[in-house]
N, C-alpha and C positions, 0 to 999 in steps of 0.2 A: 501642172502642179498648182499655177497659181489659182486657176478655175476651180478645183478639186478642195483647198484650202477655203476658198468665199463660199461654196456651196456647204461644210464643212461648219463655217462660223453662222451661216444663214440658219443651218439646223439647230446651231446651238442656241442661238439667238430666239427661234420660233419654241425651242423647251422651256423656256424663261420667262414665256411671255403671257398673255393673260390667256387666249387660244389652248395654248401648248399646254397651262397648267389644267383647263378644262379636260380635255382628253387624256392626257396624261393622267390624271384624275378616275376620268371613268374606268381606265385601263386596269387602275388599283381595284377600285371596289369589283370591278366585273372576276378579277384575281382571288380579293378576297369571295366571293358567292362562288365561283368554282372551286377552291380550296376546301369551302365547307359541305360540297356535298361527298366529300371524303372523311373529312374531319372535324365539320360541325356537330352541334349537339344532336345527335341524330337519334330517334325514336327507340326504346326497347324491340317495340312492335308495333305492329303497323303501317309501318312506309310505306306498303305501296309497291315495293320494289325500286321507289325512287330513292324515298331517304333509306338506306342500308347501308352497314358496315361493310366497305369495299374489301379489309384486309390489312397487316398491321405496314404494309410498304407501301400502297395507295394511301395511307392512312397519313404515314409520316409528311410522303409527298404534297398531299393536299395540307397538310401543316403548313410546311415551308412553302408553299404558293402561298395559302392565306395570308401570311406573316410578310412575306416579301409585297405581298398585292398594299397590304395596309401601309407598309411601310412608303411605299409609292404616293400611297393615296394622303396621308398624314405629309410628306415633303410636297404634293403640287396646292394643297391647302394651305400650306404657310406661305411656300412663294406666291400662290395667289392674293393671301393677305396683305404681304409685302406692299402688292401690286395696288390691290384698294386704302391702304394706308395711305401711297403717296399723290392718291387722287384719280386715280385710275377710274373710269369709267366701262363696265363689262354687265352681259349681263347674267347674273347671279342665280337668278331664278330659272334660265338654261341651264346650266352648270349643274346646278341643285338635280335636276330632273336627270341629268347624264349620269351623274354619279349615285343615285337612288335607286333607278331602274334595274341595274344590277344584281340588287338585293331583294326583289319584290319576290322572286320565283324559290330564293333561296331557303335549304331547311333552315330552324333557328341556328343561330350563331351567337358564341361567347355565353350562353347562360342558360338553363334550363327550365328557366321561370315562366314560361309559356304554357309548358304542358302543366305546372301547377296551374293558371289561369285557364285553362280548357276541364280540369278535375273537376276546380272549384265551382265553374259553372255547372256543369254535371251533377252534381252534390246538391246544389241547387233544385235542378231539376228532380233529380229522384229524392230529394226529401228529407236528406240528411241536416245536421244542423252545421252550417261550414266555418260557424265559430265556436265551436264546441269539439270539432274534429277535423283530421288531416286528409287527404287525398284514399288513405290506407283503408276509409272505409268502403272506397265503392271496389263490390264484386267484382267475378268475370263475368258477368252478366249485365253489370251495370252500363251507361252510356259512359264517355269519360277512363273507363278502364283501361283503357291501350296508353292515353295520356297519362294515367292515375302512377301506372309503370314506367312513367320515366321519368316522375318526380325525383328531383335533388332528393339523397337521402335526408337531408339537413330536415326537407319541408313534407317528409310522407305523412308526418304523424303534426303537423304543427296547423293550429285553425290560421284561415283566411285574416291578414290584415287588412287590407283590403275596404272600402265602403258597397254598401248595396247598390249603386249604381253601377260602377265597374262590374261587380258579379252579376246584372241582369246584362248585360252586354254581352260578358264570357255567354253563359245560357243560352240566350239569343242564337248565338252563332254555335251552340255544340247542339243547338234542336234543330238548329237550320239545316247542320251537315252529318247530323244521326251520331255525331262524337268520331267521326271519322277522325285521324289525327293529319294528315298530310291537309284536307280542305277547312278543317277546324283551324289548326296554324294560318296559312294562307288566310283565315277569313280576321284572324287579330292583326292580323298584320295589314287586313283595310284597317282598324282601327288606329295602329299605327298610323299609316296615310295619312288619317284622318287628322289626326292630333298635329302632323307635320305642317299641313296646310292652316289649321288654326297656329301654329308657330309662326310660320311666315306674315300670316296677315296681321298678328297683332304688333311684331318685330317693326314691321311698315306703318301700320297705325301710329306708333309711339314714336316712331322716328321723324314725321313728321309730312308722310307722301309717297307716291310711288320713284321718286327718284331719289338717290343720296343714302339710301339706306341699304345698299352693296354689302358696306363694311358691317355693319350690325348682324345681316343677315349672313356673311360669310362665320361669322364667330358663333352665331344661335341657329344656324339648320341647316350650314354645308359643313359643321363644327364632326370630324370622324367620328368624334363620344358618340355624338348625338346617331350619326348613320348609323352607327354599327351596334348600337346596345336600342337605339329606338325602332329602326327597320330592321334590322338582323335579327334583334334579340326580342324584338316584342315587347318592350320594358311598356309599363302603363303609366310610368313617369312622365312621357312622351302626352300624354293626354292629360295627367294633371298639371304639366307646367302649358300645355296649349290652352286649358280653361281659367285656368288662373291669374294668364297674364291678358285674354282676353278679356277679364274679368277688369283687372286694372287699367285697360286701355279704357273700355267702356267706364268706366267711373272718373278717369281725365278727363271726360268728353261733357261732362254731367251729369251721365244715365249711371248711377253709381245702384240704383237698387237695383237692374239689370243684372251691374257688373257683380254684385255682392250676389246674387240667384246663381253665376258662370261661378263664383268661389263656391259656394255651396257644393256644387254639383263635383266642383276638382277635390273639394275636403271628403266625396262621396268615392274617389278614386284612393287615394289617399291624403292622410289627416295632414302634412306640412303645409299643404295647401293654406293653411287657418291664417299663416304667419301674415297673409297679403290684407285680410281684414282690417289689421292696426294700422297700416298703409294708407288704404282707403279713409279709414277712421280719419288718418293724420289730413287728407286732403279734405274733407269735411269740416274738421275742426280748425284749421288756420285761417284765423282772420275773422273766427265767430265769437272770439271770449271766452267765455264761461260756459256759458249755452252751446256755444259749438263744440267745446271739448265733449261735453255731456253726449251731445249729439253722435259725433264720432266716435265715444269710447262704446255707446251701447248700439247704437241701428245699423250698423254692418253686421257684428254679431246676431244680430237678434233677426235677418235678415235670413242669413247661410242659417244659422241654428233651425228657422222653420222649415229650411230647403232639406235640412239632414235629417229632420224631425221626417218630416212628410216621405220622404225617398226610402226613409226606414220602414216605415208604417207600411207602405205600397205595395213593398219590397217582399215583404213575407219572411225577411230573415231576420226581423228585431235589431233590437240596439245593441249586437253580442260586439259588433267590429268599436263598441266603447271599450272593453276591457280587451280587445288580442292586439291592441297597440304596441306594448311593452313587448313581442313576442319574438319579434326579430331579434332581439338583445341579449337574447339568449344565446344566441351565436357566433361564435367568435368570428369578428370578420379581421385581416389583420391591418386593414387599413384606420382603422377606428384606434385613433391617437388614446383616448381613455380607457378602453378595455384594454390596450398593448400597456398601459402606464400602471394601470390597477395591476395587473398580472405581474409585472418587474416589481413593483414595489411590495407585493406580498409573497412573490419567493425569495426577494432580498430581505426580510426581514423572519422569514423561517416556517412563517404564519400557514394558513389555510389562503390560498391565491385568491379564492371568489369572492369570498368577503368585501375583499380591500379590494377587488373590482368591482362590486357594485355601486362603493361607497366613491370611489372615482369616476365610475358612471355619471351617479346624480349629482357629484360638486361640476362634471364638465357641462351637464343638461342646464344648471344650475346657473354658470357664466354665461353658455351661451342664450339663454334667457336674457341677463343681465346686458348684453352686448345689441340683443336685441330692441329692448327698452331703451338705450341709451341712442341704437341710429333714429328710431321713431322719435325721439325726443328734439335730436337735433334737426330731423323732418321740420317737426312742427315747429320747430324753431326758426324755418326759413334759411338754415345754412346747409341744410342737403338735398339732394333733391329723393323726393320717396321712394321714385322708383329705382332709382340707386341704391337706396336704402335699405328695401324690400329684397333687393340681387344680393347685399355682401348681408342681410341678417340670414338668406337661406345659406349661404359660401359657411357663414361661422356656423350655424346650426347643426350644417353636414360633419364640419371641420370636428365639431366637440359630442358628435353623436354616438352612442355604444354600438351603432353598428353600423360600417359604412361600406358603400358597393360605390365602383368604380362610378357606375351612370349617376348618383346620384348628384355629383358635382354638377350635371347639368340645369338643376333648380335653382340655383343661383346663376352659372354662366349665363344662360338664355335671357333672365334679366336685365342684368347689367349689359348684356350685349346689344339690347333694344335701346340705351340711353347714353353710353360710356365707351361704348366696343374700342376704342382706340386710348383711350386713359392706360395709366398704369397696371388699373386693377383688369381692364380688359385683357391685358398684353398677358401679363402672369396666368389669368387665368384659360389663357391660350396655350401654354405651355404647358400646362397641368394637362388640357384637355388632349395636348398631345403623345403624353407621357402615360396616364394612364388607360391609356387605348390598350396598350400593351400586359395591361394586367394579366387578361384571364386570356386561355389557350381559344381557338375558335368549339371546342369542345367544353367548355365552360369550367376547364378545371384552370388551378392557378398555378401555374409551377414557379420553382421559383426563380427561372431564368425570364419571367413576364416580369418581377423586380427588379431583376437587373437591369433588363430594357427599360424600362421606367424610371429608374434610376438615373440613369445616362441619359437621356432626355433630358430629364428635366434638369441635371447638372448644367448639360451644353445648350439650353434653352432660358434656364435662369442668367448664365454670363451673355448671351447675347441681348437677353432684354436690358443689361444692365449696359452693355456698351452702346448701343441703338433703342433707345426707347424712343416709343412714339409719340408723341405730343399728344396732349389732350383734346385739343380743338381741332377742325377739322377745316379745309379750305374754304373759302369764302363761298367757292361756285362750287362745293361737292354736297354743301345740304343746304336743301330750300327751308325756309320759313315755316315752322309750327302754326296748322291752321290756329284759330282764335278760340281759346273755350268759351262754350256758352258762358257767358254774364248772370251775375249773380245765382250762380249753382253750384260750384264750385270750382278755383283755381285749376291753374292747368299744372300737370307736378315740377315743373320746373320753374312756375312764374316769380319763385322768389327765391329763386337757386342764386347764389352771387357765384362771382366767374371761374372762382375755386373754391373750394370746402377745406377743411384743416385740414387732411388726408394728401393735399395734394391733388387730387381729381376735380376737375370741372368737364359738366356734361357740355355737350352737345349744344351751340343754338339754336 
């Protein structure tokens, strides 16, 4: 009995541990990718006989795997966190790979925003104007048509937001695979990869080397948002926040025209991208005067503007993705605090509801502008550090946006996780990140029991950060020394961070 008992706590012991939460890990995501090829977002037509609707009791079933696999996968991620918080040394970039793999073969999961990116490129191709119209034009003849049919009803009729770069990319790969839907998916989802691996490397960049930056890297690319909406779901978010913080790493470094050419190309995925320019600007302009303000408020700008100028021109689709920005907002999402606010306060008051949400739209677009302006300023002021700064302006941007989707929180987290991960603001936004995993069903709709799980997360996530919060700094021996910025090119973003900011956060040595 007593052997039976030590063999018994040894198990429990190796579940706990940094090993256990690896596999343990993989177990989830491999859960969730089998789950979804019952009850992922799965093709009108087309599969192949792979992606197919199994039937409404395989259906349910691959539900409740998916849901339980995530559910796995989202508990050995925090107890791994745990683990790298208290100085843990593991390595991460294994982990990453266990728990990704899973997901690579899988149909899309949680969203149906793929097969719009497989249309769009299509549209492209055959000649359509793809900011002028929605997926709904291409034929049965057309390439793209089998995707064209399993567009979100939201986005059949709705133009590309989207930049021209992203859409020659989509293209790319729906000429490569004749608009096949099953190797079309599969081929966005290298571009996912792709965007993953620029996350990792600029996560490590900014962190300051290849060792110490575990904890960074657990909360920005082993982060489940990030799995399951960037490789599951194909989101292209995953590419604009890998070029944009590459973008920022490289202008740390001093190669800041470089880095402003990689924002270009992210504001060519999409336009939130822009927000890192001021960022860059801020690290340009401290410590120049007057001249260096000048400097930094116009040649980042003026840098990406020729990059978006040019990509447009190239591109053959014009400058239409300037005006179908606003386009999403049309959309009720319900997570977007200013359309939910607009909408209450204009049937409590009897009125016409959209009105008074538009007009709640632009006073939240409006603050969060203003909130914006005000971290840059404290930037350049030497009390924040930017790339901190640049992480909670995207967190407020999303927070006060009229239209908000689950993944989007990741343009902020992935930030702040590259400089902070262990701060306050890392912890919270750890908890979000694992609260709204649960939003959307793996079939991409929202029920409203993904609320309640969300709910409850983040209830029993918010009280434990608030009894166990994790210190801002981090062990003497778990992060090495920031190489040196070139001299005289520009500061490095933290060279004149002091060791807390009013917030309470202080980054990283």
């Amino acid at each position: 009995m007593r052997i039976s008992l030590l063999r018994t706590g040894e198990k429990a012991k190796w579940v706990f541990s940094a090993s256990g939460c690896r596999w343990l890990g993989a177990g989830g995501s491999l859960a969730v990718a089998v789950g979804g090829w019952a009850a992922g977002t799965l093709p009108v037509r087309g599969g192949w006989g792979l992606w197919e609707p199994r039937g409404s009791a395989l259906t349910v079933a691959g539900a409740v795997l998916a849901y339980l696999g995530l559910t796995l996968l989202v508990a050995a991620w925090w107890r791994y966190g745990v683990l790298l918080a208290r100085g843990l040394r593991h390595g991460v970039l294994a982990t990453l790979a266990c728990w990704t793999a899973p997901l690579l073969l899988a149909p899309p999961l949680h969203s149906a925003d793929v097969y719009s990116y497989i249309a769009q490129g299509a549209m492209v191709l055959e000649g359509h104007d793809v900011y002028g119209a929605g997926p709904s034009v291409l034929g049965p003849g057309d390439l793209g048509a089998d995707a064209a049919a399993s567009v979100g009803g939201n986005w059949t009729d709705t133009p590309a937001p989207y930049g021209p770069a992203f859409l020659l990319l989509a293209a790319g790969f729906v000429k490569l695979t004749g608009g096949a839907v099953v190797p079309a998916v599969l081929g966005m989802r290298l571009i996912a990869l792709g965007a993953l691996a620029l996350i990792v490397w600029a996560v490590r960049g900014l962190g300051g080397g290849r060792d110490g930056t575990g904890g960074a890297l657990w909360l920005a690319a082993l982060n489940p948002l990030l799995l399951v909406h960037v490789i599951g779901g194909t989101h292209n978010d995953g590419l604009m926040i890998g070029l944009m913080l590459g973008g920022v790493l490289l202008a740390t470094r001093g190669r800041w025209v470089l880095g402003c050419v990689l924002v270009g190309f992210a504001m060519m995925v999409k336009s939130p991208a822009a927000v890192a320019l001021l960022f860059i600007g801020v690290l340009l302009a401290r410590g120049g005067g007057a001249r260096g303000l000048v400097k930094g408020l116009v040649l980042p700008g003026a840098v990406a503007g020729t990059v978006a100028a040019g990509a447009s021109a190239l591109a053959g689709t014009g400058f239409g993705w300037l005006r179908t920005q606003s386009v999403a907002a049309a959309i009720h999402t319900p997570l977007s605090l200013t359309s939910d606010l607009g909408l209450g306060l204009g049937t409590l008051f009897g009125g016409e509801a959209e009105p008074v949400k538009g007009v709640v739209q632009k006073l939240g677009l409006a603050v969060a502008l203003a909130v914006v302006a005000a971290l840059a300023w404290r930037a350049y002021r030497g009390r924040l550090d930017p790339v901190l700064g640049l992480g909670l302006s995207l967190v407020a941007l999303v927070a006060l946006s009229p239209m908000v989707q689950p993944w989007y929180l990741l343009w902020g987290t992935v930030v702040v996780a590259a400089v902070a991960w262990r701060g306050r603001a890392g912890q919270v936004l750890a908890v979000l990140s694992a609260a709204l995993v649960y939003e959307t069903q793996p079939s991409g709709h929202t029920p409203w029991y993904g609320f309640v799980l969300a709910g409850l997360v983040l209830v029993v996530g918010l009280v434990w950060v608030r009894r166990e919060p994790w210190p801002a700094g981090l062990p003497a021996d778990a992060v090495p020394s920031r190489p040196p910025v070139p001299p005289q090119r520009t500061p490095g973003p933290r060279a004149a961070a002091p060791a807390h900011d009013s917030a309470g956060l202080r980054p990283p040595d």
